[in-house]
Kinemage of the C-alpha trace (Angstrom):
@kinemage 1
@onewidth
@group {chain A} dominant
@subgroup {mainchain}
@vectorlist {calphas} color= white
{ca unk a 1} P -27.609 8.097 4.705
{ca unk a 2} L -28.251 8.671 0.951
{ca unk a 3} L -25.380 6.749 0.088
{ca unk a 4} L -26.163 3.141 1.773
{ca unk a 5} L -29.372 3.066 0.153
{ca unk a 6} L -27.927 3.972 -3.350
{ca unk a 7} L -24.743 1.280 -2.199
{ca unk a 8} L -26.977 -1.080 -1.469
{ca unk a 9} L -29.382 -0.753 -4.256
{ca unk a 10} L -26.403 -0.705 -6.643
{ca unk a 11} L -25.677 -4.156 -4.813
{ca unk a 12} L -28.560 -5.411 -4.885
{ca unk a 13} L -29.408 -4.498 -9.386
{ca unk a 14} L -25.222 -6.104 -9.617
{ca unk a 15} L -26.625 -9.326 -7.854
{ca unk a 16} L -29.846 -9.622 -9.309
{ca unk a 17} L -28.058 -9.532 -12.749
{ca unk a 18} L -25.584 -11.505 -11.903
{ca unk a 19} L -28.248 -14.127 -10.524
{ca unk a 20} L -29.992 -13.884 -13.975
{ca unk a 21} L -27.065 -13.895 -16.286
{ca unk a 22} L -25.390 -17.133 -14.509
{ca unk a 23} L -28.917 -19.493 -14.773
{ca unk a 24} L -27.546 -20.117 -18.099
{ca unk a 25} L -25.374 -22.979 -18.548
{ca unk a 26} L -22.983 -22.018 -21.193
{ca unk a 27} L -22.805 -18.517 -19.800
{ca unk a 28} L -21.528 -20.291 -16.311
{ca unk a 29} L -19.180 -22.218 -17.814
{ca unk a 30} L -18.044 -18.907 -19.698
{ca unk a 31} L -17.805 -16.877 -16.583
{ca unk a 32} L -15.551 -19.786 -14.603
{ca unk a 33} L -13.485 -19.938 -17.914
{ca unk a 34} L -12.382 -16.543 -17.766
{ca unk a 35} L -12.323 -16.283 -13.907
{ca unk a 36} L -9.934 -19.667 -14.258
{ca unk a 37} L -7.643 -18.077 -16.865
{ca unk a 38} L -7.512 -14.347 -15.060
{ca unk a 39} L -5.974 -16.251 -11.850
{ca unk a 40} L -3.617 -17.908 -14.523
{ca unk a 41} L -2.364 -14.483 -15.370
{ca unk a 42} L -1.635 -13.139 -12.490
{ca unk a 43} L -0.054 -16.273 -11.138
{ca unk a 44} L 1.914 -16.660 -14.184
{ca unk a 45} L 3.302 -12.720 -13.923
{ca unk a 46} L 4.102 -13.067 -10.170
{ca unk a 47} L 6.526 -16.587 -10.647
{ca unk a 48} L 7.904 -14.247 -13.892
{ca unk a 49} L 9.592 -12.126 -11.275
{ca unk a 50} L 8.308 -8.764 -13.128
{ca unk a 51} L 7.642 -6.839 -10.079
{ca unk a 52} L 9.497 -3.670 -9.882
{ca unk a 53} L 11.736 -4.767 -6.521
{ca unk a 54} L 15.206 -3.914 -6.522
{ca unk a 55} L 16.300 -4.811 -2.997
{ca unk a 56} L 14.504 -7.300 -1.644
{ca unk a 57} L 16.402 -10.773 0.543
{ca unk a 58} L 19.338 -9.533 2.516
{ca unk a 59} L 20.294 -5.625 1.135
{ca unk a 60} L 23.555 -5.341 3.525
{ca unk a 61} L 25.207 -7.650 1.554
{ca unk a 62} L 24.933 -5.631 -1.672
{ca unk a 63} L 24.979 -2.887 -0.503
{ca unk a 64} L 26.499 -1.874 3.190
{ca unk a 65} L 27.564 1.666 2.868
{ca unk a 66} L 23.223 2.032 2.876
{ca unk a 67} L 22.380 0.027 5.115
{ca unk a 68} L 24.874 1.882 7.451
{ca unk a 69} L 22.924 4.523 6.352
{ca unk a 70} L 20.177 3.207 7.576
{ca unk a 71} L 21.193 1.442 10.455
{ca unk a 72} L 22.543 5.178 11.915
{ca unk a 73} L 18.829 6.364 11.286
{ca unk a 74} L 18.586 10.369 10.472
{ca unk a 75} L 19.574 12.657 13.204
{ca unk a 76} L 17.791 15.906 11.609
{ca unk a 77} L 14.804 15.765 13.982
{ca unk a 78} L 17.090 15.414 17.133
{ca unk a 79} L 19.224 18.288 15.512
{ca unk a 80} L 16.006 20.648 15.109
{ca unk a 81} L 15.017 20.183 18.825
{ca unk a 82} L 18.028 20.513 20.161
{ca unk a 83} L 17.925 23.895 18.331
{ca unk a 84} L 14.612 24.693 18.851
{ca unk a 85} L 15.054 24.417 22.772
{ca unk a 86} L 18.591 26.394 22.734
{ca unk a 87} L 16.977 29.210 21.193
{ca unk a 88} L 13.831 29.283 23.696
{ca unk a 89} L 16.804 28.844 26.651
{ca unk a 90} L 18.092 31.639 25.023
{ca unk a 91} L 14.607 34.040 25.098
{ca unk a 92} L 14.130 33.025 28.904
{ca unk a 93} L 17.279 33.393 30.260
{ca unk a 94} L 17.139 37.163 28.042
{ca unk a 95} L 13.588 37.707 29.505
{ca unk a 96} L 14.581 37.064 33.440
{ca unk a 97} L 17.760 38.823 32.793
């Protein structure tokens, strides 16, 4: 319960100073220049292609022997319960023997 009220107290002190800070002309125009030339940025980095993808589109083509891989899907899980229920046939065919 303690943490709403200091949330929303922390809220309300960022809005109040953010009320008072942008009644100033100049620091308005300030605040929209900066807010204008961080979307710039991240526009400009994303058309750049500098994201750290290395298969993205259509990976069978460049590469099918993993996406065969893939496609098969991993049998370990089946492999452990198949196991796991072999060995408990085992213990109750023992135990009514």
């Amino acid at each position: 319960m303690k943490k709403r009220w200091i949330f929303t107290a922390v809220g309300a002190a960022a809005g109040g100073t953010l009320a008072y800070f942008m009644k100033d002309e100049d620091n308005r125009k300030r605040v929209t220049d900066k807010a204008k030339s961080f979307q710039a940025n991240l526009t400009q980095d994303s058309e750049q292609g500098d994201m750290p993808i290395e298969e993205a589109g259509q990976p069978e083509a460049s590469n099918p022997e993993n996406s065969k891989m893939v496609s098969e899907g991993s049998q370990f899980g089946v492999q452990y319960y198949n196991e796991l229920t072999e060995k408990e046939r085992e213990i109750l065919e023992r135990s009514n023997s």
